[in-house]
PDB file with SEQRES, HELIX, SHEET and CRYST1 records, atoms N, CA, C and O in Angstrom:
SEQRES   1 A   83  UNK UNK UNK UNK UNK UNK UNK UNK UNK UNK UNK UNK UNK          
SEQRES   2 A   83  UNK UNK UNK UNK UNK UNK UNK UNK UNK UNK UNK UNK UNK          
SEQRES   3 A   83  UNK UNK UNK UNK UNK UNK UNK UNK UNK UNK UNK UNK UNK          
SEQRES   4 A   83  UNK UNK UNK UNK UNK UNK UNK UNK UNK UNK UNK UNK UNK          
SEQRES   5 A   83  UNK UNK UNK UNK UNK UNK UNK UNK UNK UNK UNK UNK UNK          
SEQRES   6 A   83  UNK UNK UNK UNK UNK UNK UNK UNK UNK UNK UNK UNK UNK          
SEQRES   7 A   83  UNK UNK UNK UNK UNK                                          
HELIX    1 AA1 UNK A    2  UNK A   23  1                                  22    
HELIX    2 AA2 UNK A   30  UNK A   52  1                                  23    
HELIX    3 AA3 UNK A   64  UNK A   82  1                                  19    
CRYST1    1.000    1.000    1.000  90.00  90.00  90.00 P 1           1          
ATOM      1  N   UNK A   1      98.404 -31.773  23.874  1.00  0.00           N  
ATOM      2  CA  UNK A   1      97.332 -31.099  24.569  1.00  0.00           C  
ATOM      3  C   UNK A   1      97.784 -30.633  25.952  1.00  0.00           C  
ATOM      4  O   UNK A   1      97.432 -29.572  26.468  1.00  0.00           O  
ATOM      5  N   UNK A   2      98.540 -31.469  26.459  1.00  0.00           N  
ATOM      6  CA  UNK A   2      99.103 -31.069  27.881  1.00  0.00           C  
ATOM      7  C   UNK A   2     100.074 -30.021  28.078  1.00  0.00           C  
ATOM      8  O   UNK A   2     100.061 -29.090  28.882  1.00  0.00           O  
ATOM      9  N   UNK A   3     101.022 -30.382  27.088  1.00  0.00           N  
ATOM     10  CA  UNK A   3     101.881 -29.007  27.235  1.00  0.00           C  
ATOM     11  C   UNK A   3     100.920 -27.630  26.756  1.00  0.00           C  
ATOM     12  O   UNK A   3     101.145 -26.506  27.206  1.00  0.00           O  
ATOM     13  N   UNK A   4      99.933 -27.896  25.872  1.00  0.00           N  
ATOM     14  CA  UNK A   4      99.337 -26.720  25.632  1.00  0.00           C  
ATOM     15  C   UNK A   4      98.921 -25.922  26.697  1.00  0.00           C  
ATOM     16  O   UNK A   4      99.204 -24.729  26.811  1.00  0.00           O  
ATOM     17  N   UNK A   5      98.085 -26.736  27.671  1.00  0.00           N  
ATOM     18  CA  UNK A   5      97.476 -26.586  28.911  1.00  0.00           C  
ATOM     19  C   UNK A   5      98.056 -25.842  30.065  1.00  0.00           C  
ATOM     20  O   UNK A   5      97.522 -25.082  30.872  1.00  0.00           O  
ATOM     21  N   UNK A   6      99.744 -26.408  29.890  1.00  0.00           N  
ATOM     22  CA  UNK A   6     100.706 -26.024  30.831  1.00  0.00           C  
ATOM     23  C   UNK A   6     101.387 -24.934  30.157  1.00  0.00           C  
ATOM     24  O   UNK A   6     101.825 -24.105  30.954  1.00  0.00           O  
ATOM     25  N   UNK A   7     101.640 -24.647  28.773  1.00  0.00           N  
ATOM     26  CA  UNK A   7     102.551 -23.506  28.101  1.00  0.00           C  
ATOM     27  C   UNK A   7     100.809 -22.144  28.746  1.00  0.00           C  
ATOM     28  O   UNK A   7     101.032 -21.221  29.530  1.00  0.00           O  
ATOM     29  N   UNK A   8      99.466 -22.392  28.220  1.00  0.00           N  
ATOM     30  CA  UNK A   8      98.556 -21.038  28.523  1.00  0.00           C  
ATOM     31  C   UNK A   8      98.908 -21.063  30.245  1.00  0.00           C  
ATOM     32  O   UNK A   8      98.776 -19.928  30.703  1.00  0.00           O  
ATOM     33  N   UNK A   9      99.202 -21.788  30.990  1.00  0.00           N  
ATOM     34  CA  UNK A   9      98.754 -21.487  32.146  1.00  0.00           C  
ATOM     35  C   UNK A   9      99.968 -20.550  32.808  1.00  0.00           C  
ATOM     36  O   UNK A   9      99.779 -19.756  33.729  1.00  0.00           O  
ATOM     37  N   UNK A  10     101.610 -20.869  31.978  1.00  0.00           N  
ATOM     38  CA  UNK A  10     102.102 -20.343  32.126  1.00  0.00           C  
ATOM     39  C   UNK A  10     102.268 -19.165  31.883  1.00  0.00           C  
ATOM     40  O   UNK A  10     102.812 -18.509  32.771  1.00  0.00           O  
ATOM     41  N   UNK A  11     101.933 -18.575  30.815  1.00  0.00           N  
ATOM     42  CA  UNK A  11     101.687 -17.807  29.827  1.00  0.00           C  
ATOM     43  C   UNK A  11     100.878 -16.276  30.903  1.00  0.00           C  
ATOM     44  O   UNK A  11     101.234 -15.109  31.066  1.00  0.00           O  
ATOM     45  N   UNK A  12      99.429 -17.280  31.536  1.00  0.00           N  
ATOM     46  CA  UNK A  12      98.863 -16.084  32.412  1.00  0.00           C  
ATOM     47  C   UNK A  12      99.334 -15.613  33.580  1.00  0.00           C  
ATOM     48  O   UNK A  12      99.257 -14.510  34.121  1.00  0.00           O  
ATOM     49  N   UNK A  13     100.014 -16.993  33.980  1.00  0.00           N  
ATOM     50  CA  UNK A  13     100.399 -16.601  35.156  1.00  0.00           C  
ATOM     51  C   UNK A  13     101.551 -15.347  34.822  1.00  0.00           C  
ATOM     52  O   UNK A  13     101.318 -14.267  35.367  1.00  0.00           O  
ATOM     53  N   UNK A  14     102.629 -15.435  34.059  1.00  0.00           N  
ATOM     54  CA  UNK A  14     103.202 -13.811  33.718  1.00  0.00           C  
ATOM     55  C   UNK A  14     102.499 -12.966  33.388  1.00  0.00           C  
ATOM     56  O   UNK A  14     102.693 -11.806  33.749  1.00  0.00           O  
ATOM     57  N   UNK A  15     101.628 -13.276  32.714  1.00  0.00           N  
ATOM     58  CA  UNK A  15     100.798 -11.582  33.050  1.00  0.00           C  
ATOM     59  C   UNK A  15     100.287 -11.401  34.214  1.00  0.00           C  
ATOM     60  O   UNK A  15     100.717 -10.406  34.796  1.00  0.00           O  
ATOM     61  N   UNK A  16      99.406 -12.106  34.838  1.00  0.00           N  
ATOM     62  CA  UNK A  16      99.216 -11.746  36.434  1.00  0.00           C  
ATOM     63  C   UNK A  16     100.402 -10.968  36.810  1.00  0.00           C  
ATOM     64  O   UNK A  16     100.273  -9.754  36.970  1.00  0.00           O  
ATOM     65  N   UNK A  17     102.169 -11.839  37.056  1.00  0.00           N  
ATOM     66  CA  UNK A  17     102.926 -11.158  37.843  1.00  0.00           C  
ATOM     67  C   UNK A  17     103.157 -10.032  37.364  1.00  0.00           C  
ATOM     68  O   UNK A  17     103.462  -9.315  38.317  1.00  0.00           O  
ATOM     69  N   UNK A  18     103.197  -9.276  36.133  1.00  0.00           N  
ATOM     70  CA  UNK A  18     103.767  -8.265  35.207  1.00  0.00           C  
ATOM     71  C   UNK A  18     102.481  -7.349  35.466  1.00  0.00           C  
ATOM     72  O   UNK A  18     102.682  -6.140  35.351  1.00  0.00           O  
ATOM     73  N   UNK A  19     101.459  -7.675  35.730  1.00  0.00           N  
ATOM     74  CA  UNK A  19     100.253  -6.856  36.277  1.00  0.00           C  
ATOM     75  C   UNK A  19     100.301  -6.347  37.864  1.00  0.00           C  
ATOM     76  O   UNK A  19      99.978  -5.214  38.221  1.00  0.00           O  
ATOM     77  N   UNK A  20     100.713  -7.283  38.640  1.00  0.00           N  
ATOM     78  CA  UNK A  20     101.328  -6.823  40.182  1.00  0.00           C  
ATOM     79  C   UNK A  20     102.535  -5.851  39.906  1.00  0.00           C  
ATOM     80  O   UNK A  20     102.650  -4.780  40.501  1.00  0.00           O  
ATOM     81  N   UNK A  21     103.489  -6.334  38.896  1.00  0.00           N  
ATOM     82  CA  UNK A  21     104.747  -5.850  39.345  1.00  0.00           C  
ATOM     83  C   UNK A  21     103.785  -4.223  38.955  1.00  0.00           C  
ATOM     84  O   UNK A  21     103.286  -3.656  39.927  1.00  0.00           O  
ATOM     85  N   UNK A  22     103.680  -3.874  38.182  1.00  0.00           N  
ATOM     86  CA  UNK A  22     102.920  -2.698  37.643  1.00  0.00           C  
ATOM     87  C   UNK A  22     102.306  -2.013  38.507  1.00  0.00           C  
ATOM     88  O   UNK A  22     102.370  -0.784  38.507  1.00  0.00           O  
ATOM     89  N   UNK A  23     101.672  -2.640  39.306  1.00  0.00           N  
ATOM     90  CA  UNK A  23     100.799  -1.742  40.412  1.00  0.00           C  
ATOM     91  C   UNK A  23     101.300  -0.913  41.412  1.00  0.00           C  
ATOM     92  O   UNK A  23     100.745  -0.074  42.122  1.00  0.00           O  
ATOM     93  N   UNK A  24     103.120  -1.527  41.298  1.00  0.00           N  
ATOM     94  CA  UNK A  24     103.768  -1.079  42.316  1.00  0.00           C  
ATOM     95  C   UNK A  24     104.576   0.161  42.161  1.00  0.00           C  
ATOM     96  O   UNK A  24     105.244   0.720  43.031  1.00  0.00           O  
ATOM     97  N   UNK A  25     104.378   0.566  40.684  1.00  0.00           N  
ATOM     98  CA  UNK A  25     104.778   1.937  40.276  1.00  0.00           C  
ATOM     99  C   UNK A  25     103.834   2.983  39.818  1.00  0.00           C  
ATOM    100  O   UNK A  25     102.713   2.622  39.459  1.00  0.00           O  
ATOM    101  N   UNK A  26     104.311   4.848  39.772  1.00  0.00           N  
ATOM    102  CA  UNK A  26     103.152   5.480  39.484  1.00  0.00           C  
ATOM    103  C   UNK A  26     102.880   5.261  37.935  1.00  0.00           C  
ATOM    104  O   UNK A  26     103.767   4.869  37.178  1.00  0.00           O  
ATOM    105  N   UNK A  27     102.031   5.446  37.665  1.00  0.00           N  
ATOM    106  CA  UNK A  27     101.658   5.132  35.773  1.00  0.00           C  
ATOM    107  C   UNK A  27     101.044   6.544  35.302  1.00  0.00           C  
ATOM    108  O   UNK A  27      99.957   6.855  35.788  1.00  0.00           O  
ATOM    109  N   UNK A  28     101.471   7.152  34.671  1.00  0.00           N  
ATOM    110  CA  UNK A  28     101.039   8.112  34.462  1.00  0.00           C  
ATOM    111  C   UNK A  28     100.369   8.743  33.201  1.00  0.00           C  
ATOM    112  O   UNK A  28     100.345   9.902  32.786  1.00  0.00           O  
ATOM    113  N   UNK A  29      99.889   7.700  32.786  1.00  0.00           N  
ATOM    114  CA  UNK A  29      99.132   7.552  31.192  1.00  0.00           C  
ATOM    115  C   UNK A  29     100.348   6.935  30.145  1.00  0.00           C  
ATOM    116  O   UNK A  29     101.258   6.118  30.282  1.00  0.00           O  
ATOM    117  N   UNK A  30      99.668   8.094  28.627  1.00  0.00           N  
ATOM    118  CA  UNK A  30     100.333   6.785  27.513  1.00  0.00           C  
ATOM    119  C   UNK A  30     100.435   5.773  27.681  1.00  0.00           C  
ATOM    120  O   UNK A  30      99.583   5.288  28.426  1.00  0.00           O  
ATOM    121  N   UNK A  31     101.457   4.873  27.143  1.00  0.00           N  
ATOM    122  CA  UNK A  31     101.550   3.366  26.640  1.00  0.00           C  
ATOM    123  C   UNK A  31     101.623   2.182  28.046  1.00  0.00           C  
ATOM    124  O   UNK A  31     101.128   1.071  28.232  1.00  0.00           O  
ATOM    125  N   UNK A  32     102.283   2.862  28.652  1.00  0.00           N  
ATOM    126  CA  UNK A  32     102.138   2.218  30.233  1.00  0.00           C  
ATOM    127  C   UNK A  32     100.621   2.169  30.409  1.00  0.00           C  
ATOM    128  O   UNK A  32     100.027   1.092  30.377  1.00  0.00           O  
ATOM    129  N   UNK A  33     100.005   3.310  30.592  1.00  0.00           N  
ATOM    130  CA  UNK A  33      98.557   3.538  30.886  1.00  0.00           C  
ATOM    131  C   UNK A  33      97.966   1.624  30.319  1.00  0.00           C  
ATOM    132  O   UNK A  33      97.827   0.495  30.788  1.00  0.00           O  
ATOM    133  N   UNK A  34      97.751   2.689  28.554  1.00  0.00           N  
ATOM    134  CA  UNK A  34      97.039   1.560  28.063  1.00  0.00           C  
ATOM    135  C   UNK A  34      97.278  -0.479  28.850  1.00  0.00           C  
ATOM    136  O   UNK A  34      96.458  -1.284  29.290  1.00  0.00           O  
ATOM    137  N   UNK A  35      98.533  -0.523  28.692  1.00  0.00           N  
ATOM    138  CA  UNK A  35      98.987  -2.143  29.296  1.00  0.00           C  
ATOM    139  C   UNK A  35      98.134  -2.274  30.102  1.00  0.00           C  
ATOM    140  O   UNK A  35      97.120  -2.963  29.994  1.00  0.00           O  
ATOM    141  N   UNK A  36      98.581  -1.397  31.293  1.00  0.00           N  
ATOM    142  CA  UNK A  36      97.812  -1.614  32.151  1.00  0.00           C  
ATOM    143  C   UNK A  36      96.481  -1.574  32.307  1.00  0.00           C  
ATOM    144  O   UNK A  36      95.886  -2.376  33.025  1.00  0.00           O  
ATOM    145  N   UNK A  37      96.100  -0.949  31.868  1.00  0.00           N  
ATOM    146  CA  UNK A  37      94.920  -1.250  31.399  1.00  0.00           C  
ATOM    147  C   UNK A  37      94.052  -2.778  30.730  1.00  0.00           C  
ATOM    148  O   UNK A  37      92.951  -3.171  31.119  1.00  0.00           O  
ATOM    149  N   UNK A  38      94.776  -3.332  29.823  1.00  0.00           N  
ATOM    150  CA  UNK A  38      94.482  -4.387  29.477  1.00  0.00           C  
ATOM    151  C   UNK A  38      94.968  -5.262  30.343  1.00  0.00           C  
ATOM    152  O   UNK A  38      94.184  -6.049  30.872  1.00  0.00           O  
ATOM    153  N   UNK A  39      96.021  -5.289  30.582  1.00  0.00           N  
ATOM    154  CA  UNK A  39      96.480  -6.290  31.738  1.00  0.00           C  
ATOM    155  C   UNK A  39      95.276  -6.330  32.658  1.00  0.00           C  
ATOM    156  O   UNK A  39      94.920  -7.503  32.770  1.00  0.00           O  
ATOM    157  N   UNK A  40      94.504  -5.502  33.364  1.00  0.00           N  
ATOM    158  CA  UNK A  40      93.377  -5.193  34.198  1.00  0.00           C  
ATOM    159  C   UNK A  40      92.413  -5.968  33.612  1.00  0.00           C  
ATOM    160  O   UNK A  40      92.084  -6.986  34.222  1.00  0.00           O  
ATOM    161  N   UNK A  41      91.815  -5.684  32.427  1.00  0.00           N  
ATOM    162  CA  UNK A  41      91.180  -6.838  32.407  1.00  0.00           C  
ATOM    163  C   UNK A  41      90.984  -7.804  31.569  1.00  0.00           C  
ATOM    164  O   UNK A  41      90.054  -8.180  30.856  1.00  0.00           O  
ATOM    165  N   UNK A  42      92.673  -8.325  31.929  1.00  0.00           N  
ATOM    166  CA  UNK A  42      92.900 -10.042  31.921  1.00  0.00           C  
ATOM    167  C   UNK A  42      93.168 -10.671  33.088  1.00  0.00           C  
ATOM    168  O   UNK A  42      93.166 -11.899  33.182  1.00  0.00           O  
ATOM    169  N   UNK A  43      93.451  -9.771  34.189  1.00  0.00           N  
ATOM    170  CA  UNK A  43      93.564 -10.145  35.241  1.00  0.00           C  
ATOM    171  C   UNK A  43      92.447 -10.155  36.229  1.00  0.00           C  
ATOM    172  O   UNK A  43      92.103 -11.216  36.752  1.00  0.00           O  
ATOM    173  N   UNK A  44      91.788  -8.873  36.546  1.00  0.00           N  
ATOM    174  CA  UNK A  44      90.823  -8.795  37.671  1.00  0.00           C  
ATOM    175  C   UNK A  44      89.925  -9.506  37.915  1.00  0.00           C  
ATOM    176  O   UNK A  44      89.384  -9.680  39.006  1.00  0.00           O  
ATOM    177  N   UNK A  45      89.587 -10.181  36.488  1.00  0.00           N  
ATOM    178  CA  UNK A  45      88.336 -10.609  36.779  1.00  0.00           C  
ATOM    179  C   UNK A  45      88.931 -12.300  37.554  1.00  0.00           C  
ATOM    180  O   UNK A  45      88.059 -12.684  38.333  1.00  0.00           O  
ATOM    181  N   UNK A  46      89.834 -13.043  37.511  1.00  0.00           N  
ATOM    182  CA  UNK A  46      90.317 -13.916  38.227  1.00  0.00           C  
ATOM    183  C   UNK A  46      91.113 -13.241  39.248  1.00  0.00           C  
ATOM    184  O   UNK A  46      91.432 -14.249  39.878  1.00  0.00           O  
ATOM    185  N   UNK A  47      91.613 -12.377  39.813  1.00  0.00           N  
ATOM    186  CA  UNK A  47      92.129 -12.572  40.818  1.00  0.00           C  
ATOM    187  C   UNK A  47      91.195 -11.664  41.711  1.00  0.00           C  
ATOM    188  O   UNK A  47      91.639 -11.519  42.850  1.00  0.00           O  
ATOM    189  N   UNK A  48      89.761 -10.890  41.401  1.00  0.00           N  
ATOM    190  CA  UNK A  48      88.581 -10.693  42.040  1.00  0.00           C  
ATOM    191  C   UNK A  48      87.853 -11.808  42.822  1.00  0.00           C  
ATOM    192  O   UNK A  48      87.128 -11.610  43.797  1.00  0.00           O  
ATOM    193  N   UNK A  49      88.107 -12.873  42.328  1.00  0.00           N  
ATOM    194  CA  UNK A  49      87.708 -14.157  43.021  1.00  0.00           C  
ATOM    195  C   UNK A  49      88.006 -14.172  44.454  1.00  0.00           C  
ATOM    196  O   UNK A  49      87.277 -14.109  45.443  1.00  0.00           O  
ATOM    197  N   UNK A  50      89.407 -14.283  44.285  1.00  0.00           N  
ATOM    198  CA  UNK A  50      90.242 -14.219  45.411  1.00  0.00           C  
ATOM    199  C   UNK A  50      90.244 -13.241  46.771  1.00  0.00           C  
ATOM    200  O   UNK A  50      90.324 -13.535  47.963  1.00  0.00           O  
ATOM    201  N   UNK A  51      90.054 -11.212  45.694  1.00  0.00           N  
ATOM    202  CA  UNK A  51      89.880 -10.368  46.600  1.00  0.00           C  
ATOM    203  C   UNK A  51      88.811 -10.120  47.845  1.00  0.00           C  
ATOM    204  O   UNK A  51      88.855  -9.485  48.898  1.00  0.00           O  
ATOM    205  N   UNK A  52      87.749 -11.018  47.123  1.00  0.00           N  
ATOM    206  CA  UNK A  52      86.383 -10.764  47.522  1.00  0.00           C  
ATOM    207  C   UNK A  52      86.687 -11.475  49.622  1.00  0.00           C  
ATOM    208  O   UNK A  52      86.234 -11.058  50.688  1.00  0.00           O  
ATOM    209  N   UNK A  53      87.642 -12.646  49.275  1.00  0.00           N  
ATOM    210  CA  UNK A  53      87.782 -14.020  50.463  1.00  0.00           C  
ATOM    211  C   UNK A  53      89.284 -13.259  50.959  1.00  0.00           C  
ATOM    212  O   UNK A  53      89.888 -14.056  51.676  1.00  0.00           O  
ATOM    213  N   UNK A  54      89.979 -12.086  50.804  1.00  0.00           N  
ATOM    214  CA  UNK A  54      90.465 -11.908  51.186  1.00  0.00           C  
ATOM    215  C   UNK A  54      91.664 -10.725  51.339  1.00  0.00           C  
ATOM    216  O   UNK A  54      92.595 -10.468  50.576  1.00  0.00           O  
ATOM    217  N   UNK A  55      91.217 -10.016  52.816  1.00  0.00           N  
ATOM    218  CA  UNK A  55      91.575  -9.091  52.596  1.00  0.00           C  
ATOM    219  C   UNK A  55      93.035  -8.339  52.841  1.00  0.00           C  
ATOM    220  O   UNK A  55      93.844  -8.828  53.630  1.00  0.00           O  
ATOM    221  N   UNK A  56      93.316  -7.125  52.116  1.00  0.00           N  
ATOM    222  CA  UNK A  56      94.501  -7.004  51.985  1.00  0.00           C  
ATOM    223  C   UNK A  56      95.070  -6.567  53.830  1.00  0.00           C  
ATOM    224  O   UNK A  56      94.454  -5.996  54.730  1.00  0.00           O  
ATOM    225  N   UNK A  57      96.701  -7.240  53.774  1.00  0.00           N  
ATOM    226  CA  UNK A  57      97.029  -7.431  55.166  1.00  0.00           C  
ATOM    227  C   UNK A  57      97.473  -5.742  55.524  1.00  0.00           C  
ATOM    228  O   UNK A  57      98.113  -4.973  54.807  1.00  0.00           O  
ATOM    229  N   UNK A  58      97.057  -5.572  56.486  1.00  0.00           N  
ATOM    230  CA  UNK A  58      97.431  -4.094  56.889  1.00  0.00           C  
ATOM    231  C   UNK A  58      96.796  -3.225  56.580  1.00  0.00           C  
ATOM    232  O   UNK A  58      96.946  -2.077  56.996  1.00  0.00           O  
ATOM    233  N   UNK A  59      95.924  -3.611  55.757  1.00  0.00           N  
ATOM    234  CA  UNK A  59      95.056  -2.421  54.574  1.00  0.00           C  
ATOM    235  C   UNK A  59      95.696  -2.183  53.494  1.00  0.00           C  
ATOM    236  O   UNK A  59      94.990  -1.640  52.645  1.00  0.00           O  
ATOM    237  N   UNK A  60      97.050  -2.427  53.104  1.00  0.00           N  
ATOM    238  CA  UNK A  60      97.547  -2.082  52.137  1.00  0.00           C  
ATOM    239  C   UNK A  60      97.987  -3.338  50.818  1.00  0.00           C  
ATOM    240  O   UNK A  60      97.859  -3.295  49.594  1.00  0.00           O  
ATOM    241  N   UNK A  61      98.643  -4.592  51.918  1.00  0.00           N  
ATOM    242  CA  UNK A  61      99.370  -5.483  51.100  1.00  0.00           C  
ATOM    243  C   UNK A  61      98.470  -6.579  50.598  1.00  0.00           C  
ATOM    244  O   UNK A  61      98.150  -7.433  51.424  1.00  0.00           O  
ATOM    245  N   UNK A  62      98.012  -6.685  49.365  1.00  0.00           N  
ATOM    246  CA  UNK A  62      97.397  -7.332  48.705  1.00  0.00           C  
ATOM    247  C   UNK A  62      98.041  -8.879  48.433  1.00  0.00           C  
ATOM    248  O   UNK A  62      99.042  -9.136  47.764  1.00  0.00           O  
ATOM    249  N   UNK A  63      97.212  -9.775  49.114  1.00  0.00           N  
ATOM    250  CA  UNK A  63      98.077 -11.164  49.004  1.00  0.00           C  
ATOM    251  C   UNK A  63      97.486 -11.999  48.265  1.00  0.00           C  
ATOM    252  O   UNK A  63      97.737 -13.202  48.183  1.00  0.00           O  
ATOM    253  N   UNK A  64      96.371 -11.172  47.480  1.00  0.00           N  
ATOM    254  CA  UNK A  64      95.279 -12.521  46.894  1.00  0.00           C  
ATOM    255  C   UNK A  64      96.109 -12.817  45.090  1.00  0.00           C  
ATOM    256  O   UNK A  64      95.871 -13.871  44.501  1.00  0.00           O  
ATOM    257  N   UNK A  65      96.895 -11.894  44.549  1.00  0.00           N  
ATOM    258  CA  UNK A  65      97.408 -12.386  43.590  1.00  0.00           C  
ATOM    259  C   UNK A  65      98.535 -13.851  43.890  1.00  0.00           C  
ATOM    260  O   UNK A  65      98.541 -14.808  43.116  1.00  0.00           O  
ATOM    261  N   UNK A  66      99.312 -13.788  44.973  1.00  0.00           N  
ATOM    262  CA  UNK A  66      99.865 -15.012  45.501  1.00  0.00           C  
ATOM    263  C   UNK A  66      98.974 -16.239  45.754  1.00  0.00           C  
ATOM    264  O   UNK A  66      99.427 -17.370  45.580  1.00  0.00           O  
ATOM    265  N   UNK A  67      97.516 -15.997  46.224  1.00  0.00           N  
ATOM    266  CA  UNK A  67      97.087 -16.917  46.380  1.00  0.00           C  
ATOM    267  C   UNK A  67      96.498 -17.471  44.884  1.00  0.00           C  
ATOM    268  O   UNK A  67      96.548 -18.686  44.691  1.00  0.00           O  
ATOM    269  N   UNK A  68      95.990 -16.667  43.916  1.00  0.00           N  
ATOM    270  CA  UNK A  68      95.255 -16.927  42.637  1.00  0.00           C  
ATOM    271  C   UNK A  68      96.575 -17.628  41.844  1.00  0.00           C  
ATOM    272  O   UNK A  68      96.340 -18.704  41.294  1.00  0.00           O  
ATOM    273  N   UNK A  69      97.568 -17.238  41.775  1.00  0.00           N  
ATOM    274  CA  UNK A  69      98.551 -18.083  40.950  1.00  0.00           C  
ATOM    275  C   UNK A  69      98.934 -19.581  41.929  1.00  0.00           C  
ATOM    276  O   UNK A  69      99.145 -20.562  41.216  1.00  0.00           O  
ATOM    277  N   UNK A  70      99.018 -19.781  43.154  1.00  0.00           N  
ATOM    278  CA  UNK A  70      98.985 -20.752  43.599  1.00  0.00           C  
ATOM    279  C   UNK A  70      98.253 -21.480  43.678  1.00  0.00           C  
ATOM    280  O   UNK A  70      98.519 -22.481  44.343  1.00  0.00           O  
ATOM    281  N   UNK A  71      96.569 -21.316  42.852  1.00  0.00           N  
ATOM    282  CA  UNK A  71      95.585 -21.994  42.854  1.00  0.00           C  
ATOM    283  C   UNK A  71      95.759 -21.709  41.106  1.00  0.00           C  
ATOM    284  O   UNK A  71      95.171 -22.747  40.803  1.00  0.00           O  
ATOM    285  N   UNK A  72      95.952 -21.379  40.374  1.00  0.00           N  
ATOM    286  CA  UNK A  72      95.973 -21.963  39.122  1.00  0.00           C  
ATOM    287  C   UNK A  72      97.020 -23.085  38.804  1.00  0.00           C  
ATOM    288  O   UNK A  72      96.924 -24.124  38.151  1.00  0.00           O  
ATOM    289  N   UNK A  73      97.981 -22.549  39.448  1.00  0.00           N  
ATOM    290  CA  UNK A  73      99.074 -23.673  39.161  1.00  0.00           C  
ATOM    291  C   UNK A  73      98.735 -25.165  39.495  1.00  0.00           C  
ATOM    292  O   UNK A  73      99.050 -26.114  38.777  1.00  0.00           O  
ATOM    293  N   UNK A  74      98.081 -25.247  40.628  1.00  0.00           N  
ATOM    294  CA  UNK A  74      97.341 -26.412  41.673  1.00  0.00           C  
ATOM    295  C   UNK A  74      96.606 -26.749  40.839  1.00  0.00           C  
ATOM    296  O   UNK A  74      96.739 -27.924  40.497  1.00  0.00           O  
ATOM    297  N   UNK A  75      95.472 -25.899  40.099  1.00  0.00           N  
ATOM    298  CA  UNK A  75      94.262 -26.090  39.613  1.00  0.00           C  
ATOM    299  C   UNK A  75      94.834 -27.045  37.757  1.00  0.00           C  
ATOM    300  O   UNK A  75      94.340 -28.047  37.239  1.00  0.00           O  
ATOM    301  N   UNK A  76      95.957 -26.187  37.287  1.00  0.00           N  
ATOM    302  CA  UNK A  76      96.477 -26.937  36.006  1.00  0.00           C  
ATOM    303  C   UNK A  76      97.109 -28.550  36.472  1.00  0.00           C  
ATOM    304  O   UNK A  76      96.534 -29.550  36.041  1.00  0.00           O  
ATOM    305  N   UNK A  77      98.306 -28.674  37.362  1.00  0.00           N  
ATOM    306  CA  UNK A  77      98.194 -30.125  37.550  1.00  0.00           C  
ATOM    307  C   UNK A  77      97.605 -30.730  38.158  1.00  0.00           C  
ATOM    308  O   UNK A  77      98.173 -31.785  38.444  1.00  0.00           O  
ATOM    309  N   UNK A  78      96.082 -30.549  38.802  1.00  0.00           N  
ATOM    310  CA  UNK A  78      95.210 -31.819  38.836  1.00  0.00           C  
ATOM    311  C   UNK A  78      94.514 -31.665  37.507  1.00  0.00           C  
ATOM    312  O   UNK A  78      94.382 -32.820  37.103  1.00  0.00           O  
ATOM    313  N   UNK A  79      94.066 -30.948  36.733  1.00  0.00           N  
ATOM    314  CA  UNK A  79      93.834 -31.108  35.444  1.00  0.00           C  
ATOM    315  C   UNK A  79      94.540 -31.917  34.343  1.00  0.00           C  
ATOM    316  O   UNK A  79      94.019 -32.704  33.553  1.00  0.00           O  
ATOM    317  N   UNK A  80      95.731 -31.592  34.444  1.00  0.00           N  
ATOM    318  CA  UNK A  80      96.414 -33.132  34.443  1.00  0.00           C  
ATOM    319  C   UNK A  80      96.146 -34.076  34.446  1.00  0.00           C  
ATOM    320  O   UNK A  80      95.512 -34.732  33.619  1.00  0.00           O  
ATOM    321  N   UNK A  81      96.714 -34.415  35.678  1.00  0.00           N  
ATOM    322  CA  UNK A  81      96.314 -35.797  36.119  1.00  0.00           C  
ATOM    323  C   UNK A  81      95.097 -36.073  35.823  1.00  0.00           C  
ATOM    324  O   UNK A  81      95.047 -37.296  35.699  1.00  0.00           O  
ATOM    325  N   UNK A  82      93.846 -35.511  35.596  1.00  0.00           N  
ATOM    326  CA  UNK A  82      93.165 -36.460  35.092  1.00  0.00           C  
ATOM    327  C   UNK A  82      92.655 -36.766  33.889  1.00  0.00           C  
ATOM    328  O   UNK A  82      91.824 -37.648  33.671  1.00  0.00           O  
ATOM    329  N   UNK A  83      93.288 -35.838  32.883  1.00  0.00           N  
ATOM    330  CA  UNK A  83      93.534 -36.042  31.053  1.00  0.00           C  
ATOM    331  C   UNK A  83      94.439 -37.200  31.312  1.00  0.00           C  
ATOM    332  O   UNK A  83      94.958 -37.801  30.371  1.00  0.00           O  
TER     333      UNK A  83                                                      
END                                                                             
């Protein structure tokens, strides 16, 4: 059960990063499009949590995906620990 816990958590957390890395290039439809697209929403709606408490530095640099994977990761081993 635990590794299960820890293999999904890993699992999202690469899509989160593979969803950032993405944002950082132009996309210009087709098959890229679509990903991204889904990647969007498997992601937004958790790392919207985050955007809402915090805003991007400069106006541009978005830091709340760093913070949402550093709070899932946090959030899976105290889940842990107490299974």
């Amino acid at each position: 059960m635990q590794q299960l816990i820890v293999a999904l958590a890993d699992a999202y957390s690469m899509v989160i990063f593979v969803y950032v890395l993405m944002s950082w290039f132009p996309i210009n439809g087709g098959i890229m499009q679509d990903i991204n697209t889904v990647l969007g929403r498997l992601c937004d709606p958790f790392l919207d949590l985050f955007r809402k408490f915090i805003p991007p530095i400069g106006g541009m640099v978005d830091v709340s995906p760093i913070v949402a994977l550093l709070v899932l990761q946090f959030g899976v081993r105290l889940l842990l620990m107490i299974l």
